[in-house]
N, C-alpha and C positions, 0 to 999 in steps of 0.2 A: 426621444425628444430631449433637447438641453435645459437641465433644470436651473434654476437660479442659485444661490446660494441661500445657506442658510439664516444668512446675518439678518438680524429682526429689523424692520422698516419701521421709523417713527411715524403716529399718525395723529391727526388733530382734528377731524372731523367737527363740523361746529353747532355742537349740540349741548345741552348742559346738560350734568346728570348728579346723582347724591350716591352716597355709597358709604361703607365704614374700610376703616385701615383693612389690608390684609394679614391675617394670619397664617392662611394656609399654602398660600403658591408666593413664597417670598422672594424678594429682589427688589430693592433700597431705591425711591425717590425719596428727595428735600423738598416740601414748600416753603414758601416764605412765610414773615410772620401775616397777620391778618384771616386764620383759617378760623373760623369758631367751632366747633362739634361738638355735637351733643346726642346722646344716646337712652335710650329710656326702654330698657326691655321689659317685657310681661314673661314670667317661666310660673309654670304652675309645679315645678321642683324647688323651689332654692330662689327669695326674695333680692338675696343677692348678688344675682346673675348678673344685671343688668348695671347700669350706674349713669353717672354723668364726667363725661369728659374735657374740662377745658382747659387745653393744652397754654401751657404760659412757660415757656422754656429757654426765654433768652430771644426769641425772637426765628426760632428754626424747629418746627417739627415733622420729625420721618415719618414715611407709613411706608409701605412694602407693596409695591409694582413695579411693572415689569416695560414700564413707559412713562418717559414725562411728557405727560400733556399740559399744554398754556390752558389759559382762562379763556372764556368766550365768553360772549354776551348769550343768553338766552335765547334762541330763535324764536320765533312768532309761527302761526302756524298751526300745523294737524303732524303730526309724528306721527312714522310709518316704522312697525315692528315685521320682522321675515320669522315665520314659525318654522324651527329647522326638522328634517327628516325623523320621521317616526324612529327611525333606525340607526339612530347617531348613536346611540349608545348600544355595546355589543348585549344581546339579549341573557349574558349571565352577569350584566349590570355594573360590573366593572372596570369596562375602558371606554373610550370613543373607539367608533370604528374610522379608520383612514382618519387619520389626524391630520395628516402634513395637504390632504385637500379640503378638510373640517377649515385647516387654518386661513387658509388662502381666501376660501371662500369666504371665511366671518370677515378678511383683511377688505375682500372686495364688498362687501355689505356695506360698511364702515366708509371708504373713499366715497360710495354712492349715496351718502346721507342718512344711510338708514338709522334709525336711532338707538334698534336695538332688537334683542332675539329675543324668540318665543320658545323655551324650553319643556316639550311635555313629558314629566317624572309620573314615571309606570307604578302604580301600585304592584305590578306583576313582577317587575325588575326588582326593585328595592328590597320587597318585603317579601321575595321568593319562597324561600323553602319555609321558614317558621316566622311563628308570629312574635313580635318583638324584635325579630332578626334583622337589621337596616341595614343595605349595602348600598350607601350614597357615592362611592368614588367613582364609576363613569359620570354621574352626573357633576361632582365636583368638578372634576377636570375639565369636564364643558364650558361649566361656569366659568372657570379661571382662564380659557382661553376668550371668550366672548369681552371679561374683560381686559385682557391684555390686550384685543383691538378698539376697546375704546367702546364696545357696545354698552346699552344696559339689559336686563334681564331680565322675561318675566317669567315666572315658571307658573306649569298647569299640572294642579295638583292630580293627576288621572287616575280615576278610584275604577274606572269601566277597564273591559278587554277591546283590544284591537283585533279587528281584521272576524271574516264569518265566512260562511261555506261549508257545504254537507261534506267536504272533504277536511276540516279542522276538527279533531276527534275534542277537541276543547269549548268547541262551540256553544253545543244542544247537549244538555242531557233528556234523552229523547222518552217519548210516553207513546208507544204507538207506533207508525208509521213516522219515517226520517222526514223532515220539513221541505219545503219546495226551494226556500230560500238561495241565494247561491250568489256569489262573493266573484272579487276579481284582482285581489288581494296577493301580490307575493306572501309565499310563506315565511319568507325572513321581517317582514311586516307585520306578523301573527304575534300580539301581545296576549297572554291569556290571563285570567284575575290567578292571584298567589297560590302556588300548587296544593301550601295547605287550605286555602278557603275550597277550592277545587274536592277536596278530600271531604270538607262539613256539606260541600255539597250533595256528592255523592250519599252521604249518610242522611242526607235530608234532603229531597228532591225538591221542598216545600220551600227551600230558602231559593230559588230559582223562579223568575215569572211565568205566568202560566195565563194562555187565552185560551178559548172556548172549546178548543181540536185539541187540547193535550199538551199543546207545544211550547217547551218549556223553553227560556232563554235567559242564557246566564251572561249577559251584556254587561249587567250589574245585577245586586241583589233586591232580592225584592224587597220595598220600603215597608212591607207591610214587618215584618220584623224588625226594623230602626233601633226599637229598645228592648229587644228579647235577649239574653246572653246566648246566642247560639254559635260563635263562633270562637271553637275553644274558652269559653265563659265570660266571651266578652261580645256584647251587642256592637252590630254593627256602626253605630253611630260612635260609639266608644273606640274602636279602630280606626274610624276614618279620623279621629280626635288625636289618637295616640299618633299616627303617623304624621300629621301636621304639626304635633308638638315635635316629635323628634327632625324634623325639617327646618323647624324654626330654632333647634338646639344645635344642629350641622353647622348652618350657614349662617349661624350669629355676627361671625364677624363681617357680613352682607350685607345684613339687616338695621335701618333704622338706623343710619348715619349719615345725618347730610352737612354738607361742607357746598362754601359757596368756589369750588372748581370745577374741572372737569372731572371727575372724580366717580368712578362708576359701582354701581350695586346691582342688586336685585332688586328691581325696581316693583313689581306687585308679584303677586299672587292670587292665579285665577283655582278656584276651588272647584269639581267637578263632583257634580252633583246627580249625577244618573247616564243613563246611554250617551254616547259620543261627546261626555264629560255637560253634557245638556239638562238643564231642571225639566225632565220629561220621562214617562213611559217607554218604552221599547215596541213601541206601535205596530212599526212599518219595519219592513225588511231594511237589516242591518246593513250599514255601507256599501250600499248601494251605489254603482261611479255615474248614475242617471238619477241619482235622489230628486234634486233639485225639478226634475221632468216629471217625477212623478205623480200619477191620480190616482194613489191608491188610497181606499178609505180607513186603513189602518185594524188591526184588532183591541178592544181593551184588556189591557192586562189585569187583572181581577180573579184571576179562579186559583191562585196558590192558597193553603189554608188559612196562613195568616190574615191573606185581602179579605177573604171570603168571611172569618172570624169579625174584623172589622166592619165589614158592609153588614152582616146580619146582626150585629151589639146597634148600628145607627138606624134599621130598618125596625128594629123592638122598641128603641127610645121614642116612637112616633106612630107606635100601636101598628106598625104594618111588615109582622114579619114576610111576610111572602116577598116584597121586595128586596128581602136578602138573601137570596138563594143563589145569585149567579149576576151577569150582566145583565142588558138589554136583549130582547129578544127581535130578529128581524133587522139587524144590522147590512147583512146581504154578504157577499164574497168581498176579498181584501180590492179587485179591481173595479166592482160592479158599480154602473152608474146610483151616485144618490137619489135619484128620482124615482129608483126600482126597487128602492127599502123601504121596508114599512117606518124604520127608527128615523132614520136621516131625511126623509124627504121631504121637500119646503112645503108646502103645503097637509095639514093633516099628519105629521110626522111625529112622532111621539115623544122625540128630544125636546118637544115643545108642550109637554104633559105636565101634571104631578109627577107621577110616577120617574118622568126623564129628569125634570127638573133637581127629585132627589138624588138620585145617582150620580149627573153629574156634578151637584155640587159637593158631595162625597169625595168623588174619583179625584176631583182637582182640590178639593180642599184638603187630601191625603199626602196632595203632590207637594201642596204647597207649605204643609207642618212639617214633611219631610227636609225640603229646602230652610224652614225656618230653625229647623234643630241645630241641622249644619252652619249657617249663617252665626245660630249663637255661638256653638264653641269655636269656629275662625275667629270670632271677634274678641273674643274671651283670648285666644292663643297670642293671636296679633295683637293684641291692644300695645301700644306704646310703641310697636317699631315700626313706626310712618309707614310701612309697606301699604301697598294701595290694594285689595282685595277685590276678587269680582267673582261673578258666577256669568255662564252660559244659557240663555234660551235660544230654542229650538225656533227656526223662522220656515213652519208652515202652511205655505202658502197656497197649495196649487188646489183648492176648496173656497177659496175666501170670498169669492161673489157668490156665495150660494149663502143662504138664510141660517144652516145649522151648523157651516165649518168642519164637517165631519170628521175630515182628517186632525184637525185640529183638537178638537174633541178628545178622538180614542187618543192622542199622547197628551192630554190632562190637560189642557186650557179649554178653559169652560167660556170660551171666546163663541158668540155669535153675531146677528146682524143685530140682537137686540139686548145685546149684554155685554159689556167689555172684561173678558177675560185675562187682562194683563196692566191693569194699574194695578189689584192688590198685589201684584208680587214684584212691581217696582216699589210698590211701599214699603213690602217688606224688607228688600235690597237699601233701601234708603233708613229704614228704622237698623238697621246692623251698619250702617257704611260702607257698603258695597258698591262697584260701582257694576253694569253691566255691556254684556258683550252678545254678539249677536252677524249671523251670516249675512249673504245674499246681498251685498251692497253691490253687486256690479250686476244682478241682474234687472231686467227690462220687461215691462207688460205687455211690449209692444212684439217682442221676440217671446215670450212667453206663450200669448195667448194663440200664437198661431197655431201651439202643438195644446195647446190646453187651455180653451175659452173660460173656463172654473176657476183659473189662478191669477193671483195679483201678489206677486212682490211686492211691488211698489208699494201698491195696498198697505199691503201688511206691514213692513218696514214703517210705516206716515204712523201707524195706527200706534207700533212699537217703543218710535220713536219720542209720539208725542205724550207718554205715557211716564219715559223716563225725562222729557223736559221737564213735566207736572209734578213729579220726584224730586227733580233737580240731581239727578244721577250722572255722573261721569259713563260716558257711551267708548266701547272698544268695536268698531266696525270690523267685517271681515269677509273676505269674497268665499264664495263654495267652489266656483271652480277655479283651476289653475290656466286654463286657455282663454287667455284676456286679453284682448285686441283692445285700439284705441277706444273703441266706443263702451267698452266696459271700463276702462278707465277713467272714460269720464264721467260716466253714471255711478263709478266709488266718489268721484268729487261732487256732482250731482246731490247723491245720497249725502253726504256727511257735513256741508253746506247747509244741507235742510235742519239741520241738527243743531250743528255750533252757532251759525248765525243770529243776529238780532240783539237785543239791548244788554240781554246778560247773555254773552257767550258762556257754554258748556263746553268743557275739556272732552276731546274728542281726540281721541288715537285709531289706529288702523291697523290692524295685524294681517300682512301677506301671507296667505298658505298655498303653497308652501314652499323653501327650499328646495328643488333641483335641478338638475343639469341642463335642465332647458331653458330655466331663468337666468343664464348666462350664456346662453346663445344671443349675437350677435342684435337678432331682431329684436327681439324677445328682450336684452336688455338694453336695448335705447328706448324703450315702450317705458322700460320699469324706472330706472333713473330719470325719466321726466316727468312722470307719476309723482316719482317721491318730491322732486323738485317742486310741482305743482301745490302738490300738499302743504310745503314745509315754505311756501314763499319763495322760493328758489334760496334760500340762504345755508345755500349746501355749498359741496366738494370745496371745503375751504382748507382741507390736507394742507400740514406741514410737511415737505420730503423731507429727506436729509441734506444737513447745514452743516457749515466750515464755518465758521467765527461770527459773521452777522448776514450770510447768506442764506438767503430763503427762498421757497417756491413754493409759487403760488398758482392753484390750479386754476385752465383756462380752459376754453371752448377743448373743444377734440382738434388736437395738431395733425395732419399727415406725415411730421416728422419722428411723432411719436411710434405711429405703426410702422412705421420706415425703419426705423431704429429697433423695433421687434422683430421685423422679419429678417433685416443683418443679421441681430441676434441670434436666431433661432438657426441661422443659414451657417452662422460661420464656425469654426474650432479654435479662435483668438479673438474673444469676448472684444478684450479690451483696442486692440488698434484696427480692429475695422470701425466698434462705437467711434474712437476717436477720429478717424479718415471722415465717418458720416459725419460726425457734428461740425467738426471743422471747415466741412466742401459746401455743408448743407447752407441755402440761402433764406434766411427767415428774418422777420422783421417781431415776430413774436417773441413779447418783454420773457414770460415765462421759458421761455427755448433759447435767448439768448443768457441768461440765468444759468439754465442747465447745460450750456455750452463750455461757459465759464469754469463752470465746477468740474467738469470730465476733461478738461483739459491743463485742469491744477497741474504746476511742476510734482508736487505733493501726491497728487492721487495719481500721475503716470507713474512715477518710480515707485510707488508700494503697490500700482495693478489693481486697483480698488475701485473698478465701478461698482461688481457685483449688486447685490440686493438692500443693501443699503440706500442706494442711489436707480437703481433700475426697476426692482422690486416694486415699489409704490406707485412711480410711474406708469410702467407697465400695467398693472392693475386698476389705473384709474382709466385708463383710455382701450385696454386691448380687451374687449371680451373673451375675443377665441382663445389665448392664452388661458384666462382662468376656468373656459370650457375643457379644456385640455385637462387639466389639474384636478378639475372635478369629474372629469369622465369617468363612470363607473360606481362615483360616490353610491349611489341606489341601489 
């Protein structure tokens, strides 16, 4: 296939974003005068790190990209974020993998309005072989390519392992008989936690969860240690600390500088706070590609020493040791109907005891001191660099018409039909400034219930949502699966409507998950670009191409002369005078085509043979999807 040229395509997408100079990927823009910035870092090294900058230098000051973007007005609207490939970054943490289809793709995100990418930073990557030892440079260069096309950026801070299966020897550290569990996971999609925490594992099984059969699961570490020094002499809570700090001392020049241009940064940081980067338990089987379908009532995780330590010091404060011995008993198997457990079942069920009542306020109040730890030292780290912080809850749902939530339950929401288990931990996301995020916005009760009469997204989502209104929480909506037809798409606008609307709108963004190769198929993305459109008010593909003096283009509908002039392309071995043959024979009455007719038939641009990528590049990319399928083929 004929590749385009390498010459970088200028882009303008019309979005606003805040960002500080660059330091580290340099190449000289001028703005004019009128920029104000200002800067205000928190370092818990060195008072000062940080400062305040207002540039008064005659009326011109530099910053260092690698694009000049115009000014835009701010769009109105819901912004829509694409979370890119578990796998972007090569698994020994320092390169992008396939850059030159990395690029194209972020360039094609960018022309479709998108606002900006979802970066998730591997605890396992970074902080690989030793502790203290940071290897940020694949993720750097991620970053600096996201913004050389104009995106913004939010990065997930990822303290859990990716990927599960009785064939991942990184999995289970097993106690017994190997687990049923079973994954469906490339192995080059296999993140494991840092080889040394993998090591304090082994030497302590204890720091690993553990339910009622043995079965240990190292997803993440067990909360029940938070502030123990066990890992190399430092508690857990204290590394997840140290690695946030050293992330906010990388990407300083990111962070916490806004300028009223298009001017891009790191725009939040989402903090992962337990399994699948989720404020939860490790319940249910691990990444599962049917989660969302499932009725499983999950296990509680509580029998590691630490938990168990825990549960029987609060079972003694209230004169009743026997209740600290272990979990509930009469829970039933992980599949078994709840009407067939003595613990869980609506009627006479014991989750509805004394006895249940302490445990589970226990269990979720563990979850929720753990999430409150975390929450202080983010806020503590971040304080002063405007980054917008959030954490992840777990949405579920497929239990929630039944009286006791079961599933809900064993991953620590102490949520029933007669107790709301989810304002305290929006309050507490709102006593730190956090905002929250949260799945399942494109699923349906109506498509739900037919394979599982028990479950209510929707439900759940109304219940979620109205929780963080009552908060006044900024909401990060997010789909769980990736095969999303129209009528999921309009149930993410549905959902996220229910949310922003009304007297005080709440800031409400979207994050797509996830990047790949099929979200640039042809269907698949004219489904996605008028999603985004929908969301953003249509005040998208406002791309600037490439200009000669006071020429400009302006993107319009989809031309047939566009894809006409791709497949010349693709077809011929003299780029430039067949383009020129087409544009010139071609009949069009469209302002934007006769624009670009103009310019490929410059005296100028025939004698130096420069349509290339400059001129074709962005184009191309905004109208041809199979091209940029092509490019990306294989990414995965």
């Amino acid at each position: 296939m004929a590749i385009l040229s390498q010459s970088t395509a200028s882009f303008s997408p019309s979005f606003v974003s805040t960002r500080s100079d660059f330091t580290r990927f340099p190449c000289r823009v001028t703005f004019r005068r009128g920029l104000a910035v200002s800067s205000c870092f928190n370092s818990s090294k060195s008072p000062g790190a940080g400062g305040f900058l207002s540039p008064d230098n005659g009326g011109e000051v530099s910053y260092e990209l690698h694009h000049d973007f115009s000014p835009q007005r701010r769009r109105s609207g819901s912004p829509v974020f694409v979370t890119l490939p578990v796998n972007s970054v090569s698994r020994e943490g320092g390169r992008v993998l396939r850059p030159k289809a990395m690029m194209f793709s972020l360039k094609a995100l960018a022309t479709a309005g998108v606002e900006g990418v979802v970066v998730e930073i591997w605890w396992g990557l970074v902080e690989k072989n030793k502790p203290r030892v940071y290897d940020w440079r694949g993720y750097e260069e991620l970053v600096a390519m996201a913004c050389k096309c104009g995106l913004k950026v939010r990065a997930v801070l990822a303290f859990h392992q990716h990927g599960a299966g009785p064939d991942d020897p990184n999995w289970y550290v097993e106690i017994g008989s190997p687990p049923s569990y079973s994954g469906s996971l490339s192995p080059l999609c296999r993140i494991p936690l840092p080889l040394w925490v993998l090591d304090e594992i082994k030497k302590d099984v204890e720091l690993a969860y553990c339910d009622r059969f043995g079965r240990r699961n190292i997803e993440y570490i067990s909360l029940g240690c938070d502030i123990l020094p066990v890992l190399c002499g430092r508690s857990p809570i204290q590394v997840y600390a140290d690695f946030m700090r050293d992330f906010r001392d990388t990407f300083r020049s990111l962070l916490g500088v806004i300028i009223t241009v298009r001017f891009y940064m790191i725009l939040g940081v989402q903090i992962g706070m337990g399994p699948g980067g989720e404020l939860r338990y490790p319940s249910f089987s691990p990444q599962e590609p049917n989660l969302a379908w499932s009725q499983e009532l999950g296990e509680f995780q509580c029998y590691d020493k630490y938990m168990l330590a825990s549960l029987n010091a609060s079972a003694r404060n209230i004169g009743m040791r026997e209740w600290g011995n272990g979990g509930p008993f009469g829970t039933g198997s992980l599949m078994q109907n709840p009407e067939h457990t003595d613990f869980f079942k609506n009627d006479g069920g014991s989750w509805d005891t004394p006895y249940g009542k302490f445990f589970l306020e226990w269990y979720s109040g563990m979850l929720l001191l753990h999430g409150e730890r975390i929450c202080k030292e983010a806020e503590t780290i971040f304080r002063g660099t405007e980054v917008h912080i959030s954490a992840k809850l777990a949405v579920i749902h497929w239990h929630y018409v039944t009286q006791s939530h079961p599933s809900e339950l064993t991953a620590g929401y102490y949520n029933t039909f007669n107790r709301d288990g989810y304002l305290s931990i929006a309050r507490m996301f709102s006593k730190y400034g956090f905002s929250m995020c949260c799945s399942c916005f494109e699923m349906q009760d109506a498509v739900m219930q037919k394979i599982n009469p028990d479950g209510s997204p929707e439900g759940f989502l109304r219940q979620l949502l109205l929780a963080a209104r009552l908060c006044d929480l900024a909401l990060e909506g997010q789909n769980f699966s990736t095969n999303l037809d129209d009528g999921a798409f309009t149930q993410v606008l549905k959902m996220s409507k229910f949310y922003s609307n009304g007297i005080e709108k709440r800031p409400f963004s979207f994050n797509f998950v996830r990047m790949d190769k099929r979200l640039f198929e042809s269907r698949n993305w004219d489904r996605f670009t008028r999603f985004v459109r929908q969301m953003s008010n249509g005040n998208i593909f406002r791309a600037r191409l490439y200009s000669v003096g006071d020429t400009r283009f302006k993107t319009a509908p989809v031309m047939p002369e566009a894809r006409l002039l791709y497949h010349l392309y693709q077809k011929s071995d003299d780029l430039w005078s067949n383009v020129v043959k087409c544009v010139v024979t071609a009949d069009s009455s469209n302002d934007s085509f006769i624009a670009f007719r103009q310019e490929v038939t410059s005296p100028k641009r025939y004698n130096l043979k420069l349509v290339t990528a400059e001129i074709l590049s962005p184009f191309f990319l905004m109208f041809c999807s199979v091209e940029v399928n092509s490019w990306y083929a294989g990414f995965i």
